[in-house]
KEDRENSE-956572 format. One line per 4 residues: number of its first residue (from 1); their letters; for each residue x, y, z of N, C-alpha, C, O, CB. Coordinates in steps of 0.1 Angstrom, whole numbers. Glycine has a CB too. Layout:
BEGIN
NUM = A = X/Y/Z/X/Y/Z/X/Y/Z/X/Y/Z/X/Y/Z ~ ...;
END
This chain:
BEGIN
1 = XXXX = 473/1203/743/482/1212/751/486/1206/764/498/1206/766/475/1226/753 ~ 478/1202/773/482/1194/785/489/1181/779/494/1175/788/468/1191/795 ~ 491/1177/771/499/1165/769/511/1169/764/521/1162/764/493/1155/761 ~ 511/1183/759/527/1186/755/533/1195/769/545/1199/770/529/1196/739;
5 = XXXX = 521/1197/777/533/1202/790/535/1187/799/546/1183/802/526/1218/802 ~ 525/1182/803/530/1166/807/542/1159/807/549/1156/817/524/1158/801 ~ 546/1155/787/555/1155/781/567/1164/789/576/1159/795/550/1159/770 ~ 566/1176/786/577/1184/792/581/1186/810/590/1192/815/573/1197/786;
9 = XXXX = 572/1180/814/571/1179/829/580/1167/832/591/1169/838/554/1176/835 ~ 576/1155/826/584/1145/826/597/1146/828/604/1145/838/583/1140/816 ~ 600/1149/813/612/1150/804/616/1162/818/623/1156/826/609/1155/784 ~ 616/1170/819/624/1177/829/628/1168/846/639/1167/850/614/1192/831;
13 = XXXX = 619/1165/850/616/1152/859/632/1142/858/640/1141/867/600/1141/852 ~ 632/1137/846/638/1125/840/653/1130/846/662/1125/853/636/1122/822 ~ 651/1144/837/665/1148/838/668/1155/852/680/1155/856/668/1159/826 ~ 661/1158/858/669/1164/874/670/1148/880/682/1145/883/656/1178/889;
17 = XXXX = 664/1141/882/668/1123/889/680/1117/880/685/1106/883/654/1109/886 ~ 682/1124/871/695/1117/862/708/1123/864/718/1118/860/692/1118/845 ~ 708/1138/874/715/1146/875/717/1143/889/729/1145/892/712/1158/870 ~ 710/1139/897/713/1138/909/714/1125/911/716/1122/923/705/1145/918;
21 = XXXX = 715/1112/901/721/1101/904/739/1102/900/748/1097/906/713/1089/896 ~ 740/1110/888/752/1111/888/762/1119/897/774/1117/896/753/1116/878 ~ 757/1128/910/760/1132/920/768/1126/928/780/1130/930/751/1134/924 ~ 763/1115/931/763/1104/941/776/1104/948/781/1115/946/761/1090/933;
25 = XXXX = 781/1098/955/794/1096/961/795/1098/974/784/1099/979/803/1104/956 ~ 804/1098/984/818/1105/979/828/1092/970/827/1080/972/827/1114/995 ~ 835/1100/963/845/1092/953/856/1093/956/861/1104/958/845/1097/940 ~ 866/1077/959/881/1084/961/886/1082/947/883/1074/938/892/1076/973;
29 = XXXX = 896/1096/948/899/1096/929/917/1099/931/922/1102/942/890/1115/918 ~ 924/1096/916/938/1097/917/940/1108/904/933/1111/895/948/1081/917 ~ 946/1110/905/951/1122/891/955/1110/880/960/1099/883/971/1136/897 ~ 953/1115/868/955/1102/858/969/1102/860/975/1111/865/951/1103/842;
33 = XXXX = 977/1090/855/990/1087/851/993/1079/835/991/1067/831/993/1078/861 ~ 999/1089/830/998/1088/814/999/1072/810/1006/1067/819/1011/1097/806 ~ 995/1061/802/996/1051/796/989/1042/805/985/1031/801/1008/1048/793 ~ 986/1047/823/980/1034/830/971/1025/821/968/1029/809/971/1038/842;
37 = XXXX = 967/1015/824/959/1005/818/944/1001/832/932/998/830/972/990/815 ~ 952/1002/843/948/1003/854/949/1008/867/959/1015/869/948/997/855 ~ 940/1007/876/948/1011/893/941/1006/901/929/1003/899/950/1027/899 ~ 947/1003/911/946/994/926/944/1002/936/952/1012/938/960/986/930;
41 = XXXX = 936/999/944/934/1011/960/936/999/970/928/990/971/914/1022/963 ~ 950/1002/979/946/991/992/938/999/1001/932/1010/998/960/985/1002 ~ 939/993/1012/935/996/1023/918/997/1028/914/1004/1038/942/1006/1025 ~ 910/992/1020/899/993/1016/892/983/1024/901/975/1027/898/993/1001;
45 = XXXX = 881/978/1029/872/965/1032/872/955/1021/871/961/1010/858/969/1034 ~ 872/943/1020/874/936/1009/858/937/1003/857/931/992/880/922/1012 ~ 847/942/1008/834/946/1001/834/955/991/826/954/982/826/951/1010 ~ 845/967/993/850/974/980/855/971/973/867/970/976/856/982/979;
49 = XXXX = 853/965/958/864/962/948/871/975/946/866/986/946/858/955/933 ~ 885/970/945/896/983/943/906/978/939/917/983/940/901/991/956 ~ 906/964/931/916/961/921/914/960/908/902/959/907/922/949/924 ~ 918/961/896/922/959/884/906/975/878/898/974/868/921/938/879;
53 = XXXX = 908/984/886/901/994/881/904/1002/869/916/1001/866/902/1002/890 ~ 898/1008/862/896/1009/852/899/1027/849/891/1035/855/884/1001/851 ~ 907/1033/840/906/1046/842/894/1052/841/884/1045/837/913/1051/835 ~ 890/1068/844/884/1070/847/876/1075/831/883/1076/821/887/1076/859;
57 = XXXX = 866/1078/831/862/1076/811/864/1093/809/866/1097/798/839/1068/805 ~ 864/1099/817/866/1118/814/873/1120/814/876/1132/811/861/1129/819 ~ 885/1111/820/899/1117/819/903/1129/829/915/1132/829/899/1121/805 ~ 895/1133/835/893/1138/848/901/1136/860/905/1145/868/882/1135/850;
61 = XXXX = 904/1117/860/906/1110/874/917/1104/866/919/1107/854/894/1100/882 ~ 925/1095/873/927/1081/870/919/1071/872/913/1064/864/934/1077/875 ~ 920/1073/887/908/1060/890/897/1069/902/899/1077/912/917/1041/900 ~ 885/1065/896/875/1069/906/862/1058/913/852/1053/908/868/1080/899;
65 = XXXX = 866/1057/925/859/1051/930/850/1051/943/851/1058/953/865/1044/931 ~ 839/1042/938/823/1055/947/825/1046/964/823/1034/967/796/1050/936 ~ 827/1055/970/828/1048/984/817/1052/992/817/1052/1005/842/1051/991 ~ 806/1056/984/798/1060/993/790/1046/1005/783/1050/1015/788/1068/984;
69 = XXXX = 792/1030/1001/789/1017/1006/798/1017/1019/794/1009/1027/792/1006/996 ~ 808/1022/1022/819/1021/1029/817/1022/1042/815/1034/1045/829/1028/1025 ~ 817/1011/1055/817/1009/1069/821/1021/1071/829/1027/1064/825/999/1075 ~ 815/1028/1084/819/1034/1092/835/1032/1102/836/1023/1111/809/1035/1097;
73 = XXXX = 843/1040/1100/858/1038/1104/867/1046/1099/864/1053/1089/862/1026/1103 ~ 881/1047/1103/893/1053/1097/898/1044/1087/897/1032/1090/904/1057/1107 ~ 903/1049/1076/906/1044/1066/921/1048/1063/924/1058/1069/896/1048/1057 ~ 932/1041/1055/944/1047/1049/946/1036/1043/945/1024/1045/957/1051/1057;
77 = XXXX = 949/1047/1031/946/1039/1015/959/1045/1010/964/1055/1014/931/1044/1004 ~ 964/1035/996/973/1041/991/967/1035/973/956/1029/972/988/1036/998 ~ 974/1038/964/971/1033/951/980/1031/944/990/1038/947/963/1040/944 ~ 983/1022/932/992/1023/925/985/1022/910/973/1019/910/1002/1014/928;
81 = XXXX = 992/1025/897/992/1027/885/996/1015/877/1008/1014/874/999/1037/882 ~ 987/1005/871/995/997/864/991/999/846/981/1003/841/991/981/871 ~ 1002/996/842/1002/994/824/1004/973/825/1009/966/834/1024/1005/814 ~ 997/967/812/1001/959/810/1009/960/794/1005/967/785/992/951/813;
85 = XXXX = 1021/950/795/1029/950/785/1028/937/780/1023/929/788/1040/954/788 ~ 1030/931/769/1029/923/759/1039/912/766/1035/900/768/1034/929/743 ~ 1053/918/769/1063/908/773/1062/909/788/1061/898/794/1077/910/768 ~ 1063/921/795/1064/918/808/1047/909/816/1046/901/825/1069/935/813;
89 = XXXX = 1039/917/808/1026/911/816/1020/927/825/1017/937/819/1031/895/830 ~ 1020/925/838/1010/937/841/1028/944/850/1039/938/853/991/931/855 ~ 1025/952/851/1039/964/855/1032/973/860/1027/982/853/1049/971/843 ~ 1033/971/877/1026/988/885/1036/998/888/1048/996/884/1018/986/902;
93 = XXXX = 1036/1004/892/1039/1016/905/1041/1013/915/1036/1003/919/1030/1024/908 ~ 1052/1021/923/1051/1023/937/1040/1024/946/1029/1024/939/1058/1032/938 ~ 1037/1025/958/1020/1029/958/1027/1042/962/1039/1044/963/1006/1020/970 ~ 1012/1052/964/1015/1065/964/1015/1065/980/1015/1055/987/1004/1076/957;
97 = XXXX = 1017/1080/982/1020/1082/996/1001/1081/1002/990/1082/996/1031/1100/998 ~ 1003/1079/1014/991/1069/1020/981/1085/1024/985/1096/1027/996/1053/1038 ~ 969/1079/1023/958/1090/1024/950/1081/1034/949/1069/1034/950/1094/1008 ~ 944/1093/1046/940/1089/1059/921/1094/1057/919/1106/1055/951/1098/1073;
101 = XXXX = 915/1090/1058/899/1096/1058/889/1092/1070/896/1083/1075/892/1091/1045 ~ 883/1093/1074/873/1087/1084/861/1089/1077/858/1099/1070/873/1093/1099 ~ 853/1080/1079/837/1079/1076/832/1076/1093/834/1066/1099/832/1062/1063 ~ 823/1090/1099/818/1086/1108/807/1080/1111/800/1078/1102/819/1092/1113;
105 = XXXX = 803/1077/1124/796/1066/1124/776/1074/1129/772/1086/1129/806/1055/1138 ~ 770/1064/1132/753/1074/1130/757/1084/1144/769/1086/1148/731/1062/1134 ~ 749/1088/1150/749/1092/1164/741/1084/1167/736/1076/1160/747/1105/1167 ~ 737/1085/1182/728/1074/1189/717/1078/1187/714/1088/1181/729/1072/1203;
109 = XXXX = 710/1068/1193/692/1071/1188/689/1080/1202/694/1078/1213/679/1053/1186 ~ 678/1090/1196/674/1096/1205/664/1084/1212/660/1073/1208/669/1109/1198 ~ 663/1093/1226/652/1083/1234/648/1094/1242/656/1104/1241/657/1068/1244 ~ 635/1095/1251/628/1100/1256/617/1104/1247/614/1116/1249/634/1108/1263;
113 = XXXX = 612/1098/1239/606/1105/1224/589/1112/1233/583/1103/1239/601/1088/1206 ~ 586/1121/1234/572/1124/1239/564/1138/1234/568/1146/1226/575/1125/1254 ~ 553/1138/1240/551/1157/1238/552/1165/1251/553/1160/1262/535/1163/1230 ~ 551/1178/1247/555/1189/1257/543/1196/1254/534/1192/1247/570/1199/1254;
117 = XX = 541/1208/1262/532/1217/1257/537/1230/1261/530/1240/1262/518/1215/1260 ~ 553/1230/1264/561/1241/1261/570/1243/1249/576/1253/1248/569/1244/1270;
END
């Protein structure tokens, strides 16, 4: 009996850390665009890959991408939609109209660290 609630202790365990890795983010995302093959995000740190992305697998997004690695700073990004074709080769989009975000930065370290006895 303790080894089949163990068992089930686990197994419940497994699954809330599996639920809160899929959490993760924040994500920048685009609305799909029918036939893409791919999509491109500028404006990014070159530490983010944000070219030859991949749609998004739920069909949910176009492209979704986890920026939660991303320097502290203001950001403006734009994206475009590419299809590749047989004859032409790869064929994007315009980019979209530009999106502005900020990731702020820590606050300062506290100092005076002591005790009180009020």
């Amino acid at each position: 009996m303790k080894t089949i609630f163990t068992i089930i202790t686990t197994l419940a365990l497994i699954a809330t850390t599996a639920t809160i890795a899929i959490a993760a983010g924040p994500y920048l995302v685009t609305d799909p665009v029918s036939g893409a093959t791919s999509y491109t995000v500028t404006g990014l740190p070159t530490s983010i890959a944000a070219t030859s992305l991949t749609p998004d697998s739920t069909g949910k997004y176009g492209a979704k991408l986890d920026i939660s690695s991303i320097p502290a700073g203001t950001y403006t990004v734009s994206a475009t939609a590419c299809i590749t074709d047989s004859t032409w080769g790869q064929v994007c989009s315009a980019a979209s109209s530009p999106f502005v975000f900020t990731r702020p930065g820590a606050p300062a370290v506290p100092t005076n660290l002591g005790l009180s006895v009020k």
